[in-house]
C-alpha positions as CSV (number, residue, x, y, z in Angstrom):
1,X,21.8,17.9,12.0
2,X,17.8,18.3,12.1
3,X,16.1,15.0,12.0
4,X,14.5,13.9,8.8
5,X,11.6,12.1,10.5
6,X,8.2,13.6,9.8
7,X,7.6,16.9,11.7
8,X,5.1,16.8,14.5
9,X,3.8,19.8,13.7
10,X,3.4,19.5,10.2
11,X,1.0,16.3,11.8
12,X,-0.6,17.6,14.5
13,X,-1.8,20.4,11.5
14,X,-3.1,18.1,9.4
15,X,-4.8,15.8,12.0
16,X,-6.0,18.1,14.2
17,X,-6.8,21.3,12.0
18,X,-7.4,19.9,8.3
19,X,-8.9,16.1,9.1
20,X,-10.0,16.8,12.7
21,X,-8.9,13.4,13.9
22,X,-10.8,13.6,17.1
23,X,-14.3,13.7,16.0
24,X,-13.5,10.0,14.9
25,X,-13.9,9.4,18.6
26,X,-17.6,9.8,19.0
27,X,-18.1,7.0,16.8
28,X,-18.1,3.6,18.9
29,X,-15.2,1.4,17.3
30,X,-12.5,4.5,18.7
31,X,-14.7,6.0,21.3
32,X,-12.2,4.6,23.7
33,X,-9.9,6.9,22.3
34,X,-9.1,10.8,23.0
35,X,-6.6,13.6,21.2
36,X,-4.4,12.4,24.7
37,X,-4.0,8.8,23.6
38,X,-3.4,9.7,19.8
39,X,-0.6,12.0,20.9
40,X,0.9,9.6,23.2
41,X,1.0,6.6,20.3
42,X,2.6,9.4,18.0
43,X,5.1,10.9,20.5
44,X,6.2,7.1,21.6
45,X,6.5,6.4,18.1
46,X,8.6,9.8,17.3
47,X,11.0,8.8,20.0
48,X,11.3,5.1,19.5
49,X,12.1,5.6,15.4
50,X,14.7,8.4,16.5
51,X,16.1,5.7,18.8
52,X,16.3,2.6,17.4
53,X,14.8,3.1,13.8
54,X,17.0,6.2,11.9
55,X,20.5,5.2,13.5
56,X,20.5,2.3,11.0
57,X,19.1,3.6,8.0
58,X,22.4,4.2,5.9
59,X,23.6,1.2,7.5
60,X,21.2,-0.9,6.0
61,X,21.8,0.2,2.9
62,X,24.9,-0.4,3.0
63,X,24.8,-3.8,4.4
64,X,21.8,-5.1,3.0
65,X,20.7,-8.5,3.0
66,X,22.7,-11.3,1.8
67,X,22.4,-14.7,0.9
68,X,25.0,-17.6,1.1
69,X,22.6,-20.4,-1.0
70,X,21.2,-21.6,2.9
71,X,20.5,-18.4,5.2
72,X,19.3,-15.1,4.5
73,X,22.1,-12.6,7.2
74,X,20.7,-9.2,7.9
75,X,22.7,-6.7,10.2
76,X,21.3,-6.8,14.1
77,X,20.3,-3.6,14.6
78,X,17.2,-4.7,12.0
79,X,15.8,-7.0,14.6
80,X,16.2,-4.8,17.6
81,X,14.3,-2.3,16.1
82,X,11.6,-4.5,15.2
83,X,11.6,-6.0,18.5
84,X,11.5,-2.4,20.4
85,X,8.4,-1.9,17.7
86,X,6.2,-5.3,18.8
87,X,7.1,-4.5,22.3
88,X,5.5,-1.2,22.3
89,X,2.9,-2.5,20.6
90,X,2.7,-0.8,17.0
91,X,2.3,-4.0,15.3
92,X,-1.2,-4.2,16.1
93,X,-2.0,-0.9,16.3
94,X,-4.9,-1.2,14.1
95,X,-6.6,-4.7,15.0
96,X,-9.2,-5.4,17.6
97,X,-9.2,-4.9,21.1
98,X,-10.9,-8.0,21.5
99,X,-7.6,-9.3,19.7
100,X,-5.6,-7.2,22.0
101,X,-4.8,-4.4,19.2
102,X,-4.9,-0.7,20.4
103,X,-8.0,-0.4,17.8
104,X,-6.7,2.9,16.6
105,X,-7.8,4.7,13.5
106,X,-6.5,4.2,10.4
107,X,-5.3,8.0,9.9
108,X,-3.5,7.3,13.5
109,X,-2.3,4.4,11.9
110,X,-0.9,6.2,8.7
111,X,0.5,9.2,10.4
112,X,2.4,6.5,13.1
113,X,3.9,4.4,10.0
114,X,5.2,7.6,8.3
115,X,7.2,8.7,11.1
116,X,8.5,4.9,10.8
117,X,9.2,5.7,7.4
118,X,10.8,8.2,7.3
119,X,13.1,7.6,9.7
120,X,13.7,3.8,8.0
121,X,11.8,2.5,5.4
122,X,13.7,-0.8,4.8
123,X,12.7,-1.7,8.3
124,X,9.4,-0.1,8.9
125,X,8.4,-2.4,5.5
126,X,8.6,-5.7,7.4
127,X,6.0,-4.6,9.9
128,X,4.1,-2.7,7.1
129,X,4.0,-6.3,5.4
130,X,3.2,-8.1,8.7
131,X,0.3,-5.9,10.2
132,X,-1.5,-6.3,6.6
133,X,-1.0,-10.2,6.5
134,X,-2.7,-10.0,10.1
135,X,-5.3,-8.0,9.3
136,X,-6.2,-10.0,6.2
137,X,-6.0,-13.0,8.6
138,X,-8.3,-11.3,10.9
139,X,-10.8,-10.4,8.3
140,X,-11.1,-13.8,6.7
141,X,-9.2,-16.4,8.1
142,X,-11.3,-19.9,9.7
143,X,-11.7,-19.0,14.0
144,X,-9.1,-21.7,14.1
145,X,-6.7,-20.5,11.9
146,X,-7.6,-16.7,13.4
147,X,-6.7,-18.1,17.1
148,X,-3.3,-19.8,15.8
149,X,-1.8,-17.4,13.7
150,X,-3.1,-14.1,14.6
151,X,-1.6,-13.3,18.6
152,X,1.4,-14.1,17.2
153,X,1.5,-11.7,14.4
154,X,-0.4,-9.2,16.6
155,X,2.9,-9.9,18.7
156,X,5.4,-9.8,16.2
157,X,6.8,-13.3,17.0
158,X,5.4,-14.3,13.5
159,X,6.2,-12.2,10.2
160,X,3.9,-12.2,7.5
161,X,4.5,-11.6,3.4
162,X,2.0,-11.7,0.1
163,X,2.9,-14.2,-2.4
164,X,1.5,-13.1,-5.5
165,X,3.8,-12.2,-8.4
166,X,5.7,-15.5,-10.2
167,X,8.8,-15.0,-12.2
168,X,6.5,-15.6,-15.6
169,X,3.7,-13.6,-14.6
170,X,5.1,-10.5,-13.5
171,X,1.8,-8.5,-11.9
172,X,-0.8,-10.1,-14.3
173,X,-2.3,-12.6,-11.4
174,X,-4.2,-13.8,-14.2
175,X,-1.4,-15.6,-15.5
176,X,0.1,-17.1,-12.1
177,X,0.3,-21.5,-12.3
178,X,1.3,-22.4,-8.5
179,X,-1.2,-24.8,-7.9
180,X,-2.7,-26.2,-4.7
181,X,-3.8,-29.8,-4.7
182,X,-6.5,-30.7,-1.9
183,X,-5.3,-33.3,0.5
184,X,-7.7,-36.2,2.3
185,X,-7.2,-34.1,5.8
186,X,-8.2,-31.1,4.2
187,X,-4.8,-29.5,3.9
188,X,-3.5,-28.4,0.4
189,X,0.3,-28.9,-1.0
190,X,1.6,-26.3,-3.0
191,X,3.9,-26.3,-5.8
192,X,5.1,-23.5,-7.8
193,X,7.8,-20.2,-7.6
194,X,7.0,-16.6,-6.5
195,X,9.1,-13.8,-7.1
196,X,9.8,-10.7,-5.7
197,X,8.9,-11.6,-2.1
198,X,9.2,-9.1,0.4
199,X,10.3,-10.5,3.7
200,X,10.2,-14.0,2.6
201,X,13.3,-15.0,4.2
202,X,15.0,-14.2,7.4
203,X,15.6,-15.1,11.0
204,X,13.7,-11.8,12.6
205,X,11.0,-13.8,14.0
206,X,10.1,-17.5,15.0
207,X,7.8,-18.2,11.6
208,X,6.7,-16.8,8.7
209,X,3.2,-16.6,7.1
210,X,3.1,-16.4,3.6
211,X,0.0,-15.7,1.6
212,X,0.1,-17.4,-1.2
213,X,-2.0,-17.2,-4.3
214,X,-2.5,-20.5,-6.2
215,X,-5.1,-22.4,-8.4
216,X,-6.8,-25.5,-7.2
217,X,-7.1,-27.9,-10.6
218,X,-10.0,-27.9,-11.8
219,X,-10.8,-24.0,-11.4
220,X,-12.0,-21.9,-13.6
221,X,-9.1,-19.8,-16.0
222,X,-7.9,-16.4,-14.8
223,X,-8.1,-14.3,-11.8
224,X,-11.7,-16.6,-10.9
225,X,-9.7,-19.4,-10.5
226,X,-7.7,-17.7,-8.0
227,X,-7.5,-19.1,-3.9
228,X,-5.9,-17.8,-0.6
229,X,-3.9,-19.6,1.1
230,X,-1.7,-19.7,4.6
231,X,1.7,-21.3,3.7
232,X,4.0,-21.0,7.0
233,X,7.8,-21.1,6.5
234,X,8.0,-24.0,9.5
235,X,5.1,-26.2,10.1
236,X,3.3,-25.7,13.7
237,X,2.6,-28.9,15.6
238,X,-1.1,-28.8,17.5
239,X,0.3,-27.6,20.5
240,X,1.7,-24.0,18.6
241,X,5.3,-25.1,18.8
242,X,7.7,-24.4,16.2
243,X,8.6,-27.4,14.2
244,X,10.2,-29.0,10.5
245,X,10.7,-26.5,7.6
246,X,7.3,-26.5,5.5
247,X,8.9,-26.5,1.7
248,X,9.5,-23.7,0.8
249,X,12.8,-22.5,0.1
250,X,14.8,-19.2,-0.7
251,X,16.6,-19.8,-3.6
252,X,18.3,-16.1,-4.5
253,X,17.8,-12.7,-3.5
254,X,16.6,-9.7,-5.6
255,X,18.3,-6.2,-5.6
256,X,16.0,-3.8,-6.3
257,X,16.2,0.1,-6.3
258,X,15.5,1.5,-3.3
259,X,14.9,-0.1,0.0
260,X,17.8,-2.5,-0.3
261,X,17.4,-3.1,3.6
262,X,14.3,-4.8,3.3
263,X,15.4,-8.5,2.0
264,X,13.6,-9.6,-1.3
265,X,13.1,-13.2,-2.5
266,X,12.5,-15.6,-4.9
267,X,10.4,-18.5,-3.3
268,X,10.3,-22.1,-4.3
269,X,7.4,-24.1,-3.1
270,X,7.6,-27.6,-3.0
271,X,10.5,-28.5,-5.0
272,X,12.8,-30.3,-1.8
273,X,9.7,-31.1,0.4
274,X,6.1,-30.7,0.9
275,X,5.0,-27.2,0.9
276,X,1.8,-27.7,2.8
277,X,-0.9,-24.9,3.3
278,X,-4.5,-24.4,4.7
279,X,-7.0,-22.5,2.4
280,X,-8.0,-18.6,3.5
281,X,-11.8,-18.6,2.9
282,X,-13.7,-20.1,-0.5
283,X,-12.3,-22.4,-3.5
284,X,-11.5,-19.7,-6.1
285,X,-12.3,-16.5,-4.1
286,X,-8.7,-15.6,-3.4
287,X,-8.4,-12.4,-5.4
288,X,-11.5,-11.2,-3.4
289,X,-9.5,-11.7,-0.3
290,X,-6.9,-9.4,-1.4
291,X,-8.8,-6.8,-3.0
292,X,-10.5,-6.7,0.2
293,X,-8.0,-4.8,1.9
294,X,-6.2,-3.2,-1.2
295,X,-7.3,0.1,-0.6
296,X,-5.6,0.1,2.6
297,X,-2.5,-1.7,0.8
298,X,-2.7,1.0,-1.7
299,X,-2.8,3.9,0.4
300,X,0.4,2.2,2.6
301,X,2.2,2.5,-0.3
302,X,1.7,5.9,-1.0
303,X,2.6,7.1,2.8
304,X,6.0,5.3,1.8
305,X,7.0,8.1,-0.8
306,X,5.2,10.6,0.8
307,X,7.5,9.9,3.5
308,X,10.2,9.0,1.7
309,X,9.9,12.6,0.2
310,X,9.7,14.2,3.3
311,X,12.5,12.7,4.9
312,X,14.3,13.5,1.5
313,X,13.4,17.4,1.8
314,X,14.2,17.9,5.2
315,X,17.5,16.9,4.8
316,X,17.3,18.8,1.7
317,X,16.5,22.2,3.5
318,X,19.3,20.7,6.5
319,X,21.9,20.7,3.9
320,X,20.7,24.6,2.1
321,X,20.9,25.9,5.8
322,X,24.1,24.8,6.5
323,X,25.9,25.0,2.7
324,X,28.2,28.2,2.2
325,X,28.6,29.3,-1.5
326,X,28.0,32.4,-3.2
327,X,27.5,36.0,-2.0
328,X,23.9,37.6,-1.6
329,X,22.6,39.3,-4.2
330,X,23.9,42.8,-5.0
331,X,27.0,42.0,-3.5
332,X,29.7,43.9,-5.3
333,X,32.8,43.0,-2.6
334,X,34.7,39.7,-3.7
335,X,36.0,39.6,0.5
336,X,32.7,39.3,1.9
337,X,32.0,35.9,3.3
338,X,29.7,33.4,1.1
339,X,25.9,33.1,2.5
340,X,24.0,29.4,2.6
341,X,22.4,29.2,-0.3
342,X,19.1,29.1,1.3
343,X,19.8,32.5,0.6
344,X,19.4,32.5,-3.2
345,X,16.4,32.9,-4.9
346,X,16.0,30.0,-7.4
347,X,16.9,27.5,-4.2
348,X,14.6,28.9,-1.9
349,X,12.0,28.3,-5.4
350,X,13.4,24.5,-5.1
351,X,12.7,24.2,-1.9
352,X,9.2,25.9,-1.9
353,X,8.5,23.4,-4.3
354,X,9.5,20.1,-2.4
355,X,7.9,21.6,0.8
356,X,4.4,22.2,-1.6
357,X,4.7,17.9,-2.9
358,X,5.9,16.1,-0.2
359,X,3.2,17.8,2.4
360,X,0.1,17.6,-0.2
361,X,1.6,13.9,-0.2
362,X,1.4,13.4,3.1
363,X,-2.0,15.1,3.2
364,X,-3.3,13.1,0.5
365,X,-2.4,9.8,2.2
366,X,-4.2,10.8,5.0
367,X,-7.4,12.0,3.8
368,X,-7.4,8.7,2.1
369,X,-7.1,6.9,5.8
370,X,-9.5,9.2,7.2
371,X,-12.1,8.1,4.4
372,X,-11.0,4.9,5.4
373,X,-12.1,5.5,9.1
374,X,-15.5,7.0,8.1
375,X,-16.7,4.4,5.7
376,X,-15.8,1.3,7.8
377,X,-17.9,2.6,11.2
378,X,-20.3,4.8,8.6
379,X,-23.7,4.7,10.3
380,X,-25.9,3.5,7.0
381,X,-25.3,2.1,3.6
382,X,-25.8,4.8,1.6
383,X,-23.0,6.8,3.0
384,X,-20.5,3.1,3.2
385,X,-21.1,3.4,-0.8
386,X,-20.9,7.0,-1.4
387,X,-17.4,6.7,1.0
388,X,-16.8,3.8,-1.1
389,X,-16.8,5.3,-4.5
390,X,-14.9,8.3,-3.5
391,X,-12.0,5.9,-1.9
392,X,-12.0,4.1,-5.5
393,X,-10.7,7.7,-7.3
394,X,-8.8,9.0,-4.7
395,X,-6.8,5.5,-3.7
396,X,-4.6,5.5,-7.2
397,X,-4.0,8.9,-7.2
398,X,-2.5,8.3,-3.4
399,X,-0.8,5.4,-4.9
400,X,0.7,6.8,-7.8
401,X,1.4,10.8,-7.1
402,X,3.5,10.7,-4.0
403,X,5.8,8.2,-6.3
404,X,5.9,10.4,-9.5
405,X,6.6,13.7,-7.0
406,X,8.6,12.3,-4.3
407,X,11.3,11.6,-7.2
408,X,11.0,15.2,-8.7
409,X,11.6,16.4,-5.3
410,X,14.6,14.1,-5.4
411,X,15.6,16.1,-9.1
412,X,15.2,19.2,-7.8
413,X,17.4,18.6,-4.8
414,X,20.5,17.5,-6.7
415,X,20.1,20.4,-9.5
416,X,20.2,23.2,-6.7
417,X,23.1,21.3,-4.8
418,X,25.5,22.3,-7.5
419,X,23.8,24.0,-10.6
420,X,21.5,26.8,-8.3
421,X,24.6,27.5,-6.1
422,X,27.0,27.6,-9.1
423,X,24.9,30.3,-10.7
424,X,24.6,32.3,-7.5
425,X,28.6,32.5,-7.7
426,X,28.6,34.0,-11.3
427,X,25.5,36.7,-10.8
């Protein structure tokens, strides 16, 4: 059967002949870069997902996560995968050479995560969440906290999550109530539940970082009262070792639709133990933090349908190739063999139609990263705003549409499966 994962022509198209990728390498941040080096980091990518990333993907499914009140079990071949990923370096594809990241793109970036995608998104999504943690901590993280926690995210040793929705809440931040009380050293201790938590709790790497949003007492009501903060899973002694759990504690899993390989938590901070945590930036100026870096979030999230959808078509138009049923039209003899029923008009109109969303997803996406890529190394304001404004209409749609087409794709494929074919049988 044809692979599902993401066409490298249908990329090398849209990099090279719609967003001509390599002019991005006259501008300094990438001018280490070449066309040669962007198709080496997507044909090592192409055959690592083939390898270690697609083999599992029913599999964790199947098997997903599972929780027996004191450890979250998750099938090997998660961690292997990961492991092959941080090894080759993916997970800090985007950060700083200076911070021993490949400094690619962000369009390299996308077009690298939806190969990942679509060969496995339940795995892919614990680096997704890890290599935005790190870049958040990159961007606005203390040097001290920067030269602790970010090598080993950069390295995958160390996961990463956001902790921002809380079981009363739901995705109005405005109304979350963990709170974060100032210690004499400077620390904070934080008390309070979050729900929803992807990645929050597993044994695929030696720590976790959680980003937690909180309220210091005293701060203003609403999102302004709103801090960042760095809340590991196990404390770290001075020396970077490993030590004590930090307070905070799994206590269930959530089953969601969709990506059931990708654990999902509710979190519990401080109920058994001090849940102790150092503050990301300013008193109050969490939400800034994460808003930051939400266009980048936003667009992720739209590369995961768009991939989704891909992967979904391709084993769509697999599955029309290879399906017998029907005879071709104006055939009068009942002996003659059946035809695929790629042959029949109204699935060949399907499948038009899934091939039309799932690629304008995919260049959508990234358009959206290579807007990305011109505003952050733009040479003067004026263009940094103008950039600016146009990522702030495009970013939702990237958001939003893949989602709403990837699943009429997803429609279409199960109508044609047995309605289309049934009516080619009765022309």
């Amino acid at each position: 059967m044809a692979t599902p994962i993401v066409n490298r022509r249908d990329l090398s198209f849209l990099l090279d002949e719609v967003l001509a990728v390599e002019a991005l390498t006259r501008r300094p941040r990438f001018a280490e870069h070449s066309r040669s080096t962007f198709d080496t980091v997507l044909d090592t990518a192409e055959r690592l997902a083939q390898a270690e990333f697609a083999p599992h993907n029913r599999r964790s499914d199947q098997e997903e996560p599972r929780w027996d009140g004191r450890a979250v079990t998750i099938i090997p071949d998660v961690k292997a995968a990961l492991d092959a990923f941080s090894a080759a370096g993916f997970m800090a594809m985007r950060a700083d050479l200076d911070d021993g990241g490949m400094q690619l793109p962000e369009t390299i970036v996308q077009a690298v995560m939806a190969v990942f995608m679509s060969a496995n998104i339940a795995t892919t999504a614990y680096a997704m969440l890890t290599q935005a943690a790190a870049n958040l901590v990159a961007t606005f993280a203390a040097p001290e906290q920067r030269a602790l926690w970010l090598p080993k995210m950069l390295e995958g040793r160390v996961f990463g999550t956001m902790a921002l929705t809380e079981p009363q809440a739901g995705s109005s931040l405005a109304d979350i109530r963990t709170s974060a009380v100032r210690q004499a050293d400077g620390s904070y201790l934080l008390s309070g539940s979050k729900m929803w938590i992807s990645g929050g709790e597993h044994e695929l790497s030696e720590n976790i970082v959680h980003l937690v949003l909180a309220r210091v007492p005293g701060g203003p009501p609403g999102v302004k009262g709103i801090s960042l903060f760095i809340v590991p899973r196990k404390r770290v002694a001075a020396d970077g070792s490993v030590g004590a759990p930090n307070g905070v504690r799994c206590i269930g899993l959530n089953h969601k639709m969709g990506w059931r390989g990708t654990v999902n938590t509710a979190l519990n901070f401080g109920a058994d133990a001090e849940a102790r945590g150092e503050l990301v930036g300013r008193e109050h100026a969490g939400l800034a933090c994460m808003f930051h870096l939400m266009n980048e979030a936003r667009i992720g999230v739209g590369m995961c349908a768009a991939a989704l959808g891909y992967a979904g078509y391709r084993h769509a138009l697999e599955y029309a190739r290879t399906r017998p049923q029907g005879r071709a039209l104006g055939e009068r003899d009942a002996a003659s063999p059946p035809v695929p029923i790629l042959r029949h008009a109204d699935v060949r109109r399907m499948l038009l139609a899934q091939k039309a969303w799932v690629e304008g997803a995919l260049a959508l996406t990234l358009y959206c990263a290579r807007l990305l890529d011109e505003q952050r190394t733009a040479a003067d304001a004026n263009t940094t705003r103008e950039l600016g404004g146009l990522l702030d209409l495009l970013t939702p749609i990237a958001k939003s549409w893949p989602s709403e087409y990837a699943s009429r794709r997803t429609s279409l494929q199960f109508r044609y499966s047995a309605a289309a074919a049934t009516r080619a049988t009765t022309r």
